[in-house]
C-alpha positions in Angstrom: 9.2 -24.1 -5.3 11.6 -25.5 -2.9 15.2 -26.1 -2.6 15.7 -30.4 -3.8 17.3 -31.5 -0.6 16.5 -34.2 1.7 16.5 -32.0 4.7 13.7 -29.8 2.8 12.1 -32.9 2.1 11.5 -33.9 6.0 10.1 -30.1 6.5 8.0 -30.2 3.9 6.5 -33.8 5.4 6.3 -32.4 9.0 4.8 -28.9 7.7 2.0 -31.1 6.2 1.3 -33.3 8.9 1.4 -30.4 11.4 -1.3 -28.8 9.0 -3.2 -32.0 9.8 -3.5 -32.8 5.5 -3.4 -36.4 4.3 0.2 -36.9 3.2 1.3 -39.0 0.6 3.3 -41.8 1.5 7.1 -40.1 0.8 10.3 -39.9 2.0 12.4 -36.9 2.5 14.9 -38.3 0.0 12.5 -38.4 -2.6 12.7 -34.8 -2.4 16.3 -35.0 -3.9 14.5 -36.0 -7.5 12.4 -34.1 -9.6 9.1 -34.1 -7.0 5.7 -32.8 -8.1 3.0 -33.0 -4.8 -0.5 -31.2 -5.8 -3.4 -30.8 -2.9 -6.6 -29.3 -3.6 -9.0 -28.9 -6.4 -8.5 -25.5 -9.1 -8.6 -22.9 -8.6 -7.5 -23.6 -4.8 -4.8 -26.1 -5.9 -1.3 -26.0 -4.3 1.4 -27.6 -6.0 4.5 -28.0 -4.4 7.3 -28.7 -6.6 11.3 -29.0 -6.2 11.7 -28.1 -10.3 10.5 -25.8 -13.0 11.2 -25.4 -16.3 13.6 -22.3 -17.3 14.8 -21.8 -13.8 17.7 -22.8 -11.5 16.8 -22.9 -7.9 19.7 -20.6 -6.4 19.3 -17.8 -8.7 15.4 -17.9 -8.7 15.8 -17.9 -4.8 18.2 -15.0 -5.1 16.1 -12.5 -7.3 13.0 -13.4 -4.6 11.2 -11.0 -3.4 10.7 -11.5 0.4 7.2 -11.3 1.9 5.4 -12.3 5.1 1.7 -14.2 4.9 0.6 -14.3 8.4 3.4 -13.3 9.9 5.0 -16.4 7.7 8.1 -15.1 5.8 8.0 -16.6 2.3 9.8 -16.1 -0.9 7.8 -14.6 -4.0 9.1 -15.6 -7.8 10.5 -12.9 -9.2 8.5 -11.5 -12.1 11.6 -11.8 -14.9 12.3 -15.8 -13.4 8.0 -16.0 -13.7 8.5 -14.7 -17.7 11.4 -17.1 -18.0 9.3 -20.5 -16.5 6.1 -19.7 -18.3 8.1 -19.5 -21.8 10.1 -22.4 -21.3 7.2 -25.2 -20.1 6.6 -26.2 -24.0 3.5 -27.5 -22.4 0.8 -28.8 -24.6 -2.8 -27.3 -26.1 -5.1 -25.0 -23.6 -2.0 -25.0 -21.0 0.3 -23.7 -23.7 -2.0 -21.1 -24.9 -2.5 -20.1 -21.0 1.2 -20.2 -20.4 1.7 -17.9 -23.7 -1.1 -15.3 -22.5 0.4 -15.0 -18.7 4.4 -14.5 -20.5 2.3 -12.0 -22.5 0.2 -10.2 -19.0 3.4 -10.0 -16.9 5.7 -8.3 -19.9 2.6 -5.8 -20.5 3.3 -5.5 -16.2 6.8 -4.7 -16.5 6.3 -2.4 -19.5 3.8 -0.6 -17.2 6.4 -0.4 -14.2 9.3 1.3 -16.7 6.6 3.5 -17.8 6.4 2.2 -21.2 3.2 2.0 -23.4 2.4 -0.7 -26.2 
């Protein structure tokens, strides 16, 4: 997920291109509205999206958890914000049932973590 901003936008075109991937025909403002881009075939598929359901950007990029991916400093979703997105997509069918077990996997996680059983 990334920040909706136009300057965002114009990385997110460059990173792509530098990557040498096909890029859509886009413009960096078009980053400032709701934005869904999705590369790849499952279950390799990025998507790279500038909304979610459940979550506001600022506070879901203050409860991330910093990481580095080869030597890349990234930001990791915060398992509570994760909980909160997954229960909140009101998606339909298989992808509801999917969204309902993964709400269900990551509380079992944290239940885990506190030392909790079922």
């Amino acid at each position: 997920m990334i920040e909706p901003t136009k300057e965002n936008g114009a990385k997110v075109i460059v990173a792509l291109q530098d990557a040498q991937l096909e890029v859509p025909e886009i413009r960096p403002e078009e980053f400032e509205s709701r934005l869904v881009l999705s590369f790849g075939f499952e279950p390799d598929a990025v998507d790279i999206i500038n909304f979610t359901a459940g979550i506001d950007f600022a506070a879901a990029y203050s409860n991330a958890i910093p990481a580095h991916f080869s030597g890349i400093p990234v930001k990791i979703l915060d398992i509570h914000d994760l909980i909160r997105n997954k229960e909140s997509l009101n998606r339909k069918e298989e992808k509801s049932l999917l969204d309902q077990y993964d709400a269900a996997v990551l509380k079992k996680i944290l239940k885990k973590d506190k030392g909790q059983s079922d």
